[in-house]
PDBQT receptor file of N, H, CA, C and O in Angstrom, charges set to zero:
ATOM      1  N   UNK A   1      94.759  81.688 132.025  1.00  0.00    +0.000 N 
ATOM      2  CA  UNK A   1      95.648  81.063 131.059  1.00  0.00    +0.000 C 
ATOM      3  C   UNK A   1      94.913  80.927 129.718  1.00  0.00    +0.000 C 
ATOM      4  O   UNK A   1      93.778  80.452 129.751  1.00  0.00    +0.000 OA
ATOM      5  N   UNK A   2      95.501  81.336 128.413  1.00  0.00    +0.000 N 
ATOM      6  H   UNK A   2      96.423  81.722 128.386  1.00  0.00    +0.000 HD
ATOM      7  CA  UNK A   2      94.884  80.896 127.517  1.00  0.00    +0.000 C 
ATOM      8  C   UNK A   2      94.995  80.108 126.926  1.00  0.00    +0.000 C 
ATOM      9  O   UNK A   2      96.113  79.849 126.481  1.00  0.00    +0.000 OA
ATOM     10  N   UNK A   3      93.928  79.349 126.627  1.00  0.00    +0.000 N 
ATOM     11  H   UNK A   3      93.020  79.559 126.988  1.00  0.00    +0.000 HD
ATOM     12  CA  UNK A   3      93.720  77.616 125.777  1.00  0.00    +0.000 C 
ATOM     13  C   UNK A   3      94.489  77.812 124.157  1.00  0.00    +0.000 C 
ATOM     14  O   UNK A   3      94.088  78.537 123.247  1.00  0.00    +0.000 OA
ATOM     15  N   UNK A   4      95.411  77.131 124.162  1.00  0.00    +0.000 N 
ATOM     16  H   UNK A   4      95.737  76.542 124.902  1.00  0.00    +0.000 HD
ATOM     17  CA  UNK A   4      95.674  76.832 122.683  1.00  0.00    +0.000 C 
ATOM     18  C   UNK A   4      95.135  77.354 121.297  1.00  0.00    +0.000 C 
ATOM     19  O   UNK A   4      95.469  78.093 120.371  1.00  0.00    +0.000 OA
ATOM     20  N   UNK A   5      93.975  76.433 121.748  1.00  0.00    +0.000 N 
ATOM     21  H   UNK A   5      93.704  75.832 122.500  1.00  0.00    +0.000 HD
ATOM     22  CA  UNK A   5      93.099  76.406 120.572  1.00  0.00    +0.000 C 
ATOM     23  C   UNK A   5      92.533  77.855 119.809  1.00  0.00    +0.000 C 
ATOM     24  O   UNK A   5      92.207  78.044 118.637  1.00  0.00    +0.000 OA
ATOM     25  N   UNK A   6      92.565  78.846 121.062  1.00  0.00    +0.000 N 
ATOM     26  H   UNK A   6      92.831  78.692 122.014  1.00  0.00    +0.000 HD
ATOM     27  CA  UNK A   6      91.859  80.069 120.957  1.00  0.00    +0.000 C 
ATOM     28  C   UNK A   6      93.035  80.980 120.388  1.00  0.00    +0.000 C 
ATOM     29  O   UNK A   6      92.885  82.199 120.298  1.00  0.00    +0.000 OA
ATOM     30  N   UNK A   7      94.491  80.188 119.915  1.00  0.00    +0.000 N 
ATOM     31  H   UNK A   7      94.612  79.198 119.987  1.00  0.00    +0.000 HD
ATOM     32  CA  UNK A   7      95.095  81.179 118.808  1.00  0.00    +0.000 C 
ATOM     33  C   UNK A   7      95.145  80.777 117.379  1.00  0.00    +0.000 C 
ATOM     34  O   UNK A   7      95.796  81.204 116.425  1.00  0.00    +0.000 OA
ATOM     35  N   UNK A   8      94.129  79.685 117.532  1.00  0.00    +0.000 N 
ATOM     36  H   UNK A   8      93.600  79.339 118.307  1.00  0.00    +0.000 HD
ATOM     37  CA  UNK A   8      94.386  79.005 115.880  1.00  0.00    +0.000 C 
ATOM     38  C   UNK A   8      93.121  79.878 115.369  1.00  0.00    +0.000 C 
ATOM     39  O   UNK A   8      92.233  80.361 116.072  1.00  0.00    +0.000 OA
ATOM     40  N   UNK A   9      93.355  79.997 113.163  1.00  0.00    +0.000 N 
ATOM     41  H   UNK A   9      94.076  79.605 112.592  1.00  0.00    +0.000 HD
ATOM     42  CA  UNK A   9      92.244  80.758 112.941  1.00  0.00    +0.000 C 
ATOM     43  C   UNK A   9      90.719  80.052 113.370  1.00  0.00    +0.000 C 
ATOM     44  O   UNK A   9      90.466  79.006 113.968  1.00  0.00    +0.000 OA
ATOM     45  N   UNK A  10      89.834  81.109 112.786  1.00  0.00    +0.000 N 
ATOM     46  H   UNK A  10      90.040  81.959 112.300  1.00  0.00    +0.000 HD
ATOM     47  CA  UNK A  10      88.440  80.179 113.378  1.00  0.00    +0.000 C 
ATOM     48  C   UNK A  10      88.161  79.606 112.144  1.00  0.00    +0.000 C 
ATOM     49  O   UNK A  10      87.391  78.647 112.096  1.00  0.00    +0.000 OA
ATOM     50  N   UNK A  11      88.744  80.112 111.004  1.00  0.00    +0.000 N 
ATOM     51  H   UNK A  11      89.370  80.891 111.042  1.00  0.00    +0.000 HD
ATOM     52  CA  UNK A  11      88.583  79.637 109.482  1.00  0.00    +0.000 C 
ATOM     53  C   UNK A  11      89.322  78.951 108.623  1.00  0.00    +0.000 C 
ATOM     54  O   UNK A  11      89.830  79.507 107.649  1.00  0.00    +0.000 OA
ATOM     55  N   UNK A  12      89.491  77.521 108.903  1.00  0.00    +0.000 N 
ATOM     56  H   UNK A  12      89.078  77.069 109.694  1.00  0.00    +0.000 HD
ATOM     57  CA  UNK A  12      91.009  77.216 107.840  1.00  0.00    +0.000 C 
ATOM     58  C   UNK A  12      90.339  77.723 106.280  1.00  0.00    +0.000 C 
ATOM     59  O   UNK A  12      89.262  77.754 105.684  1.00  0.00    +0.000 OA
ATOM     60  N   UNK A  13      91.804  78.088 106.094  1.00  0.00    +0.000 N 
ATOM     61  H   UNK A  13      92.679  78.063 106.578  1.00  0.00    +0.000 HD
ATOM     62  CA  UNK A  13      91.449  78.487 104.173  1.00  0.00    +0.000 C 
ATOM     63  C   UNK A  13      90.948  77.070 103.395  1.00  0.00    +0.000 C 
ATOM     64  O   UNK A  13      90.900  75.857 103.601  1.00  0.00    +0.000 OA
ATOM     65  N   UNK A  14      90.634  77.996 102.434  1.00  0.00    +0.000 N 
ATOM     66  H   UNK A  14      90.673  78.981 102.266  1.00  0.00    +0.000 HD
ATOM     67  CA  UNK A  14      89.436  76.485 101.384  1.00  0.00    +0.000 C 
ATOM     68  C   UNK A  14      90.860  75.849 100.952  1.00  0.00    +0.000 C 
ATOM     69  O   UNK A  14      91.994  76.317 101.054  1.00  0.00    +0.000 OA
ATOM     70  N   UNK A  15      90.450  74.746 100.487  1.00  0.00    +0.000 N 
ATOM     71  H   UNK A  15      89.529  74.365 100.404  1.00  0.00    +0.000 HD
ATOM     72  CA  UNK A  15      91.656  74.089  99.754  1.00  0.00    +0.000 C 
ATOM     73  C   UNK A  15      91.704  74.486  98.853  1.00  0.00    +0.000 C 
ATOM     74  O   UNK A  15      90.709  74.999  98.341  1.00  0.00    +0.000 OA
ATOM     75  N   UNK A  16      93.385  74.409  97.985  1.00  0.00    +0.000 N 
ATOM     76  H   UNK A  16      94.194  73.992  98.401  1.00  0.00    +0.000 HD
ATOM     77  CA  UNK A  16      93.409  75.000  96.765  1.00  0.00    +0.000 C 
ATOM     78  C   UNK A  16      92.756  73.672  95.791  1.00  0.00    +0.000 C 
ATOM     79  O   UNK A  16      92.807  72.477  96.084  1.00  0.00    +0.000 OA
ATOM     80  N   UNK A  17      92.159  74.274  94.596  1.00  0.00    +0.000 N 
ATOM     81  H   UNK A  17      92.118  75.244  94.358  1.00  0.00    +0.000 HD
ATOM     82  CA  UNK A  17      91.738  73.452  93.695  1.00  0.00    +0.000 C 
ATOM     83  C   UNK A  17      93.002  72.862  92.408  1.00  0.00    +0.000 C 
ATOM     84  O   UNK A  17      93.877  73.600  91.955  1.00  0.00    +0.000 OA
ATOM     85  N   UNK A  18      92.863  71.812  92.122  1.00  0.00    +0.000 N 
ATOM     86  H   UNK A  18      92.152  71.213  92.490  1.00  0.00    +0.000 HD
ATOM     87  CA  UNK A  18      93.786  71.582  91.101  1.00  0.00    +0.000 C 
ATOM     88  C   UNK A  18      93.502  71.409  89.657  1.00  0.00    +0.000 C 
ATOM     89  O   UNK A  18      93.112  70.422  89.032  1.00  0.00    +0.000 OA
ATOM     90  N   UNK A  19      93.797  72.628  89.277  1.00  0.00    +0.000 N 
ATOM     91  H   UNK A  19      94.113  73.430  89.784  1.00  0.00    +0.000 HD
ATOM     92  CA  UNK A  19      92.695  73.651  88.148  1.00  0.00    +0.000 C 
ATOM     93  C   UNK A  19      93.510  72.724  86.636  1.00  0.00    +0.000 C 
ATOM     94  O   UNK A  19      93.144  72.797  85.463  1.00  0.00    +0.000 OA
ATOM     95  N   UNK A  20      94.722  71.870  87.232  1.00  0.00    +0.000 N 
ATOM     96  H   UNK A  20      95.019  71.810  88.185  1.00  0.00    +0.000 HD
ATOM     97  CA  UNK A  20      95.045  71.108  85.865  1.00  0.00    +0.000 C 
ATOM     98  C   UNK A  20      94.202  69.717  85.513  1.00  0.00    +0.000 C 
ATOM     99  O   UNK A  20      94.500  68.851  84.690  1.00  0.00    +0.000 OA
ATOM    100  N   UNK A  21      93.091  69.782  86.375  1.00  0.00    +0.000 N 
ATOM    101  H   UNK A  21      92.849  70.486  87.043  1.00  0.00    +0.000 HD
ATOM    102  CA  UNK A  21      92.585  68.668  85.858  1.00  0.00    +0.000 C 
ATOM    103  C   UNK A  21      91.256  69.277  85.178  1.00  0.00    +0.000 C 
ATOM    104  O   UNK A  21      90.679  68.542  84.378  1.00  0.00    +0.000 OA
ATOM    105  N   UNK A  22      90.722  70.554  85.425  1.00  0.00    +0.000 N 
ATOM    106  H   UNK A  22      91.191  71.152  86.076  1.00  0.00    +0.000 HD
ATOM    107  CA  UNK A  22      89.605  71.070  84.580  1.00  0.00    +0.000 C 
ATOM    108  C   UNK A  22      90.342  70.838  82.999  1.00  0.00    +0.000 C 
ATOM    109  O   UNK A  22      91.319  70.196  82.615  1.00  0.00    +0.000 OA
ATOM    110  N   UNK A  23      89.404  71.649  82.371  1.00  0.00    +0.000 N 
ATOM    111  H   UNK A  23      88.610  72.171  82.682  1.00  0.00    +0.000 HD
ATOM    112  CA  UNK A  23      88.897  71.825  81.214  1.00  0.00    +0.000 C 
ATOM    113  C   UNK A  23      89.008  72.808  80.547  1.00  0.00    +0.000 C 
ATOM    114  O   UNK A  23      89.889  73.275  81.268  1.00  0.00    +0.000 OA
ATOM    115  N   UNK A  24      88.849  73.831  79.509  1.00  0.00    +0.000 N 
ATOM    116  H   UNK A  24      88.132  73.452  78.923  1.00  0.00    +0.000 HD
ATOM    117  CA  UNK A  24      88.883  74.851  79.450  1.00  0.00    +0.000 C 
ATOM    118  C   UNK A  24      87.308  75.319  79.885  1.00  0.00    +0.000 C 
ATOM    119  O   UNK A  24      87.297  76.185  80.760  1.00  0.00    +0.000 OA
ATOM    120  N   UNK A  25      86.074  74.905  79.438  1.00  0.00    +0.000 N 
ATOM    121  H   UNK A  25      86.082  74.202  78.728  1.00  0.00    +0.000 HD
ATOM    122  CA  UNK A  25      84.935  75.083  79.687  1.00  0.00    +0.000 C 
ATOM    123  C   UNK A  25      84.798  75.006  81.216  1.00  0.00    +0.000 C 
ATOM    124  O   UNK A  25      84.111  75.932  81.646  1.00  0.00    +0.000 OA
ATOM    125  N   UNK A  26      85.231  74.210  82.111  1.00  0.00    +0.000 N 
ATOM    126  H   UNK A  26      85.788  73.457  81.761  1.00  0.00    +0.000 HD
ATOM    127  CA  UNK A  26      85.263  74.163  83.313  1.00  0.00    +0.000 C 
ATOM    128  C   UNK A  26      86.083  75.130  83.885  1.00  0.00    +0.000 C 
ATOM    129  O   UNK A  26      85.523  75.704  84.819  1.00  0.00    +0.000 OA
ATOM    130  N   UNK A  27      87.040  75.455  83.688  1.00  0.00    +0.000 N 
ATOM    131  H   UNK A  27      87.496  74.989  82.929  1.00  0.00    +0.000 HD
ATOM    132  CA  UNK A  27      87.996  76.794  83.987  1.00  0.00    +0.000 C 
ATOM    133  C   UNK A  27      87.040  78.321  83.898  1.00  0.00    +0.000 C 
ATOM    134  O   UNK A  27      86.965  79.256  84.696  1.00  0.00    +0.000 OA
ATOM    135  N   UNK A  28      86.467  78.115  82.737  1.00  0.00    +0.000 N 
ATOM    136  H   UNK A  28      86.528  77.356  82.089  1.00  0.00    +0.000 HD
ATOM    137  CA  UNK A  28      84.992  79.336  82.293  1.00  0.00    +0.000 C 
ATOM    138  C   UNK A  28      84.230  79.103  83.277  1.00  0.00    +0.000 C 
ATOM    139  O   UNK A  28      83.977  80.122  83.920  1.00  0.00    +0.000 OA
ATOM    140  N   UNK A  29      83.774  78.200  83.644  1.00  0.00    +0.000 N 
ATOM    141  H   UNK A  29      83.978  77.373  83.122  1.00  0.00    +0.000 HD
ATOM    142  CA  UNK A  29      82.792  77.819  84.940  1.00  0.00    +0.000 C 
ATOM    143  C   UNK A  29      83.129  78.415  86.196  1.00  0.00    +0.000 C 
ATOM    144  O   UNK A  29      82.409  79.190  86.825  1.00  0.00    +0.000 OA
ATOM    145  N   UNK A  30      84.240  78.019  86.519  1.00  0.00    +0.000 N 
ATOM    146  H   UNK A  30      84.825  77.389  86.008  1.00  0.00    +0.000 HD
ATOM    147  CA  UNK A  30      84.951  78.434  87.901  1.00  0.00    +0.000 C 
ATOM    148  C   UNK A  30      85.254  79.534  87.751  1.00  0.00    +0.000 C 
ATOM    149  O   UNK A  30      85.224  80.074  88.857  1.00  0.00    +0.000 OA
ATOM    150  N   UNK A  31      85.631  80.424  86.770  1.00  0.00    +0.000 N 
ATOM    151  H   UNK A  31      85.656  79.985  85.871  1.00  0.00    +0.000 HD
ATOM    152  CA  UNK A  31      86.009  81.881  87.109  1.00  0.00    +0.000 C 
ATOM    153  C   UNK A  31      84.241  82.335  87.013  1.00  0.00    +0.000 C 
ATOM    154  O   UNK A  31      84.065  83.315  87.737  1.00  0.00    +0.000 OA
ATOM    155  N   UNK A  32      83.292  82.011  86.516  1.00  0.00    +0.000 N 
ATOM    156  H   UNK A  32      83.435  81.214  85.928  1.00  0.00    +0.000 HD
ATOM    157  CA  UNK A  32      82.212  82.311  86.632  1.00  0.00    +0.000 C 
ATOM    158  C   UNK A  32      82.091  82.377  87.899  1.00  0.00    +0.000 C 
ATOM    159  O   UNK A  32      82.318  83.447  88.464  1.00  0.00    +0.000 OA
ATOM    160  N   UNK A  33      81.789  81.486  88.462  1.00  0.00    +0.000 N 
ATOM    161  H   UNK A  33      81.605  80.617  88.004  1.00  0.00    +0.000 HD
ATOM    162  CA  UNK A  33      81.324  81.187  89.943  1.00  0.00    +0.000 C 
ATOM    163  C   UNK A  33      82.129  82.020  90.887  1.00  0.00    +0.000 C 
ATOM    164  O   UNK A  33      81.535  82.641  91.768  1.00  0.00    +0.000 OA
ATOM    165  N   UNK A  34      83.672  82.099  90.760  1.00  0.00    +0.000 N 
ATOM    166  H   UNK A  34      84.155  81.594  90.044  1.00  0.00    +0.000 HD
ATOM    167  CA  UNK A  34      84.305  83.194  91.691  1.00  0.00    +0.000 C 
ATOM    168  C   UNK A  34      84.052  84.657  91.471  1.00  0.00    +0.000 C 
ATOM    169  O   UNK A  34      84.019  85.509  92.359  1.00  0.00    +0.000 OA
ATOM    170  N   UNK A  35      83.888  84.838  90.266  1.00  0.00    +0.000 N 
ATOM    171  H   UNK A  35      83.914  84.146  89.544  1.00  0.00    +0.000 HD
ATOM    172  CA  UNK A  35      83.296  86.624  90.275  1.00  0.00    +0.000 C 
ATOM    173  C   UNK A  35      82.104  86.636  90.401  1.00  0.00    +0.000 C 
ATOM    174  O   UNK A  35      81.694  87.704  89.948  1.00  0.00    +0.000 OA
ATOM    175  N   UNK A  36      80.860  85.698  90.976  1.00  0.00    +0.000 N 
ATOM    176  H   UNK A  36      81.194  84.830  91.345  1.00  0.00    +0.000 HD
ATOM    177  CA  UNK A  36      79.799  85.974  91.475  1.00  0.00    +0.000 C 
ATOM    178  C   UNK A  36      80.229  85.933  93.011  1.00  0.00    +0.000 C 
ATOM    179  O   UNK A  36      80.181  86.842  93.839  1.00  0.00    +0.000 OA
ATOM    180  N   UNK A  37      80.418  85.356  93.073  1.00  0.00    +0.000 N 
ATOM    181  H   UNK A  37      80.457  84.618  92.400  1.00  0.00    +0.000 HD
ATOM    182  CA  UNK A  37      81.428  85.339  94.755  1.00  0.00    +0.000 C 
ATOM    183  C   UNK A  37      81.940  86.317  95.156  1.00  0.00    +0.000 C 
ATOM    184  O   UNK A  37      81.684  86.744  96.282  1.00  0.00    +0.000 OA
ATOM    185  N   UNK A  38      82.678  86.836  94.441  1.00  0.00    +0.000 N 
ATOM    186  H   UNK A  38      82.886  86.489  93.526  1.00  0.00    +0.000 HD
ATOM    187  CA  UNK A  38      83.326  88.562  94.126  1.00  0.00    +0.000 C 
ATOM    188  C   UNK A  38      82.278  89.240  94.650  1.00  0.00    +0.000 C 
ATOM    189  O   UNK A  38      82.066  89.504  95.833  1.00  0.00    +0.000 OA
ATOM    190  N   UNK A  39      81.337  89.626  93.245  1.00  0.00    +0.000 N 
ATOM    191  H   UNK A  39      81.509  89.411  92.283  1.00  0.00    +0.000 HD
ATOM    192  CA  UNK A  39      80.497  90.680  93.288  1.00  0.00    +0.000 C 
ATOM    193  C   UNK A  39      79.771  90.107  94.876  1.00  0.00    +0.000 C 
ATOM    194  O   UNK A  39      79.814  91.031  95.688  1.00  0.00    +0.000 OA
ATOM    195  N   UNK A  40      79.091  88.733  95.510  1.00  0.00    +0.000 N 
ATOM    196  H   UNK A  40      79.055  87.982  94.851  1.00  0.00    +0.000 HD
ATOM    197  CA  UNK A  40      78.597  89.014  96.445  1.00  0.00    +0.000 C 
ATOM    198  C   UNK A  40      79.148  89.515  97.361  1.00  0.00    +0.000 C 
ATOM    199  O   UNK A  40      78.640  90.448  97.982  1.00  0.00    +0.000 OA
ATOM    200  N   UNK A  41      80.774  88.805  97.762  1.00  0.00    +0.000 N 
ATOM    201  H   UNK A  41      81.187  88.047  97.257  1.00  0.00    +0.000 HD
ATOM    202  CA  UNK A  41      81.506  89.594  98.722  1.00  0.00    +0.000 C 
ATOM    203  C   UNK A  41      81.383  91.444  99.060  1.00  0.00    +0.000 C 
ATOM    204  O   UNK A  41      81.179  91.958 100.160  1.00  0.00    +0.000 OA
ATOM    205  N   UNK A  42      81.560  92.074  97.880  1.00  0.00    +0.000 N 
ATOM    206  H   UNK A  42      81.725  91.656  96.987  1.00  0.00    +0.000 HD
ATOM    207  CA  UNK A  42      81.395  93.470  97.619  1.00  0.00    +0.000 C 
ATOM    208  C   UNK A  42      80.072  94.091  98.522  1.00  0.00    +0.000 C 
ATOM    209  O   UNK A  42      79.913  95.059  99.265  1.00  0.00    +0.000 OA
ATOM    210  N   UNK A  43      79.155  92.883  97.984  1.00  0.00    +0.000 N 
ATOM    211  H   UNK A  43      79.284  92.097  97.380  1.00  0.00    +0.000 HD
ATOM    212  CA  UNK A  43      77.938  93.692  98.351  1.00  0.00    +0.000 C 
ATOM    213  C   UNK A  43      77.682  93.534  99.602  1.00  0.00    +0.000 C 
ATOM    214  O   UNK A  43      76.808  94.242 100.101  1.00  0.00    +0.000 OA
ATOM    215  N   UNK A  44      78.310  92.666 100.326  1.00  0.00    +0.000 N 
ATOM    216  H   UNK A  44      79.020  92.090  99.920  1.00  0.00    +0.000 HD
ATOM    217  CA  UNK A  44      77.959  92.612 101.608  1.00  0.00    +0.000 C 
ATOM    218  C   UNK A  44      79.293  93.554 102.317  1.00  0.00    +0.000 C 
ATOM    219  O   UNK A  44      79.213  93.776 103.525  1.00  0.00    +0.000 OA
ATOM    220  N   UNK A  45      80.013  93.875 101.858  1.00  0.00    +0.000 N 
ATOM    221  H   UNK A  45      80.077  93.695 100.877  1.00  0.00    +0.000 HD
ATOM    222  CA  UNK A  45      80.918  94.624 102.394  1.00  0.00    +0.000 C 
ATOM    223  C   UNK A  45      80.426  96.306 102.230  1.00  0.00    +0.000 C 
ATOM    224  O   UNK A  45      80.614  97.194 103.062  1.00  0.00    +0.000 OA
ATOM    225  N   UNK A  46      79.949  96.393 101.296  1.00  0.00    +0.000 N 
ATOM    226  H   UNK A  46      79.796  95.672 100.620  1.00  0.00    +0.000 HD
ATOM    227  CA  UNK A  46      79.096  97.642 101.253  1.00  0.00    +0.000 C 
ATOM    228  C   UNK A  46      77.940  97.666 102.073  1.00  0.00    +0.000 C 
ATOM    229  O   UNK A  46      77.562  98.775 102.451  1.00  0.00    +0.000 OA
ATOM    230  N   UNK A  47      77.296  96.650 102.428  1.00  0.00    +0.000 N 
ATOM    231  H   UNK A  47      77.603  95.749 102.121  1.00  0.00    +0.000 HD
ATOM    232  CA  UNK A  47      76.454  96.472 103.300  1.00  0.00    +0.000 C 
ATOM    233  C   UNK A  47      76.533  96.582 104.633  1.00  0.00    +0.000 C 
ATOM    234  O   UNK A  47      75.681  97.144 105.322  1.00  0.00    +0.000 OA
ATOM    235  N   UNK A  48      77.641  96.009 105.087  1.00  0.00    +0.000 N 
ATOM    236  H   UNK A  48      78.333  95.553 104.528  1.00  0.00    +0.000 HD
ATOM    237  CA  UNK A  48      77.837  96.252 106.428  1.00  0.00    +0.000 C 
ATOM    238  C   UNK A  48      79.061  97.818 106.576  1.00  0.00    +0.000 C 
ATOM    239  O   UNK A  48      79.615  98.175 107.616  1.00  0.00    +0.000 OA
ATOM    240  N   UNK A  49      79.180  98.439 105.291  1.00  0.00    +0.000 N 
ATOM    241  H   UNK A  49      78.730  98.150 104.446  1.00  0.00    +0.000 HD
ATOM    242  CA  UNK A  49      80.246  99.834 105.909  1.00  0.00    +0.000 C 
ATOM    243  C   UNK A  49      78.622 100.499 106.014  1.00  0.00    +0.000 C 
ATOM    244  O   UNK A  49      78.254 100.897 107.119  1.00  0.00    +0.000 OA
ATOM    245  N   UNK A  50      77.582 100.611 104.709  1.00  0.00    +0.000 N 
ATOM    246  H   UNK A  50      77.881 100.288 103.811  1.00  0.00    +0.000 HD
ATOM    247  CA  UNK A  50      76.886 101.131 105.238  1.00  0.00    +0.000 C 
ATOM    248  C   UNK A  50      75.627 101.179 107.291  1.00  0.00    +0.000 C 
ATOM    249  O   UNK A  50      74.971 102.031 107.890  1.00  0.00    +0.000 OA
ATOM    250  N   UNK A  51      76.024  99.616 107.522  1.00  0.00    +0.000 N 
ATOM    251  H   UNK A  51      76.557  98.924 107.036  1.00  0.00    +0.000 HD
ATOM    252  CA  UNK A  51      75.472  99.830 108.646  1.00  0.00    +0.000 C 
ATOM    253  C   UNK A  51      76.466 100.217 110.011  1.00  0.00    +0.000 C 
ATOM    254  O   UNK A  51      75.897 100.045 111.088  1.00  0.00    +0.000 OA
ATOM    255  N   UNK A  52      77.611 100.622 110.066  1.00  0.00    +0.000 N 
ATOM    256  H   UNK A  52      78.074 100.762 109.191  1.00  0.00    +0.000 HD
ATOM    257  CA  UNK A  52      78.988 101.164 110.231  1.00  0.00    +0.000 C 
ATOM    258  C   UNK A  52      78.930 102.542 110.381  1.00  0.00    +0.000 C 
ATOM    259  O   UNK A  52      79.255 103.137 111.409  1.00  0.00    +0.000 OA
ATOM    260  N   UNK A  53      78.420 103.170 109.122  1.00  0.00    +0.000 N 
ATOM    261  H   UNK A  53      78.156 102.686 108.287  1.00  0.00    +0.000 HD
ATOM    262  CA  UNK A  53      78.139 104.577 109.136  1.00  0.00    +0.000 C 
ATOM    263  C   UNK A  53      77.287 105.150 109.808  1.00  0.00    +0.000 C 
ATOM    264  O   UNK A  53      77.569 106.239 110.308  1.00  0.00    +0.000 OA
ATOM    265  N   UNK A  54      75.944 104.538 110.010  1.00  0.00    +0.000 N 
ATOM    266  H   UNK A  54      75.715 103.654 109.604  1.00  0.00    +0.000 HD
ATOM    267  CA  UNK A  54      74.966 104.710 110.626  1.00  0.00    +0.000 C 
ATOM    268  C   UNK A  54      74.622 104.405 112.124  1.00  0.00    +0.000 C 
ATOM    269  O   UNK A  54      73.846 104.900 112.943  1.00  0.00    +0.000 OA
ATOM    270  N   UNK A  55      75.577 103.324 112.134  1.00  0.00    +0.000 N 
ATOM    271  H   UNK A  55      76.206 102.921 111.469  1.00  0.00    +0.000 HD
ATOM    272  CA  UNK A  55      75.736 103.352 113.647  1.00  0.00    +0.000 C 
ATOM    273  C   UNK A  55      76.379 104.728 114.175  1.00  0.00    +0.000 C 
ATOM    274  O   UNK A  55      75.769 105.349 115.045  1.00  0.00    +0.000 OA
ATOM    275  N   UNK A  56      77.702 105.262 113.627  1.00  0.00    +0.000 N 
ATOM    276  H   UNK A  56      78.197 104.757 112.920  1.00  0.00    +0.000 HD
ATOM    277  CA  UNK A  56      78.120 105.988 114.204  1.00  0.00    +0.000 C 
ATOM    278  C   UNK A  56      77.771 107.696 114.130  1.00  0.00    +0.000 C 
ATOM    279  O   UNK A  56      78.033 108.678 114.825  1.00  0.00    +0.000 OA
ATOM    280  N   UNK A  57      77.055 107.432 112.912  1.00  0.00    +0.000 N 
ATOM    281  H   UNK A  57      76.842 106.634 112.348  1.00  0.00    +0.000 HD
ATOM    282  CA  UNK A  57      76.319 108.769 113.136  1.00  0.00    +0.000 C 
ATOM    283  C   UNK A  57      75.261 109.056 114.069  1.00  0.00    +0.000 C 
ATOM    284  O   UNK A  57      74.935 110.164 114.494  1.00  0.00    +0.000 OA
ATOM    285  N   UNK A  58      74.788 107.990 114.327  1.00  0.00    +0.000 N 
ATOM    286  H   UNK A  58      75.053 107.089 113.981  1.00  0.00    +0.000 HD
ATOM    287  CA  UNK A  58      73.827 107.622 115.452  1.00  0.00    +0.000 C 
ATOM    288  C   UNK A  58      74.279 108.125 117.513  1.00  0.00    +0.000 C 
ATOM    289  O   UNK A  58      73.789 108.516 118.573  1.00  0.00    +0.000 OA
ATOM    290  N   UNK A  59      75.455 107.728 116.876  1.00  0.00    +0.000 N 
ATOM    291  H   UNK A  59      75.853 107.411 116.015  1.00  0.00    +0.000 HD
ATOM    292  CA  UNK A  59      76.373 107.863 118.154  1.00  0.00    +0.000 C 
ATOM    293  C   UNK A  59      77.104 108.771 118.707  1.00  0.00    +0.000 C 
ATOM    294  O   UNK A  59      77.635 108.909 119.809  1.00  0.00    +0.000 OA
ATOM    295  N   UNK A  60      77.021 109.557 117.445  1.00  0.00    +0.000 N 
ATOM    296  H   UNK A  60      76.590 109.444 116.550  1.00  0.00    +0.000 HD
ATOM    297  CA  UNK A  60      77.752 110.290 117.664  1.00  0.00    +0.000 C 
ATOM    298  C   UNK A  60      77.092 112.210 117.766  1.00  0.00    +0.000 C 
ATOM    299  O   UNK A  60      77.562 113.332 117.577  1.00  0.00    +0.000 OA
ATOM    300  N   UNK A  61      75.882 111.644 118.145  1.00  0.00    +0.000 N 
ATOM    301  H   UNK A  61      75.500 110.733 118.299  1.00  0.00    +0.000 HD
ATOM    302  CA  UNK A  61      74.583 112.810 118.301  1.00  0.00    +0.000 C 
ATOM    303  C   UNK A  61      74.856 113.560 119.929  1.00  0.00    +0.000 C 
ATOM    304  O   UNK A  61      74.094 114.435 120.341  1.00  0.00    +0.000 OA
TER     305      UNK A  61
């Protein structure tokens, strides 16, 4: 039987922020901080297709 719990996500989403109480300088801040977030996301997504590839070339010998 499966437990409940094991169809909920494993990640609730972040809360949304309520961007009408920033600033404009603080608004500059936060899109700062999310396109470093960005670019890290990227790089770890390139990171793991590259270890993806290599597995399966590996595997496929």
């Amino acid at each position: 039987m499966i437990d409940e719990s094991e169809l909920e996500p494993r990640r609730k989403p972040a809360p949304v922020k309520d961007l009408s109480l920033l600033g404009i300088a603080e608004l500059e801040a936060y899109i700062a901080e999310l396109e470093t977030e960005i670019a890290r996301t990227r790089a770890e997504i390139a990171a793991k297709r590259g270890h993806a590839r290599g597995a399966e070339a590996l595997f496929k010998r």
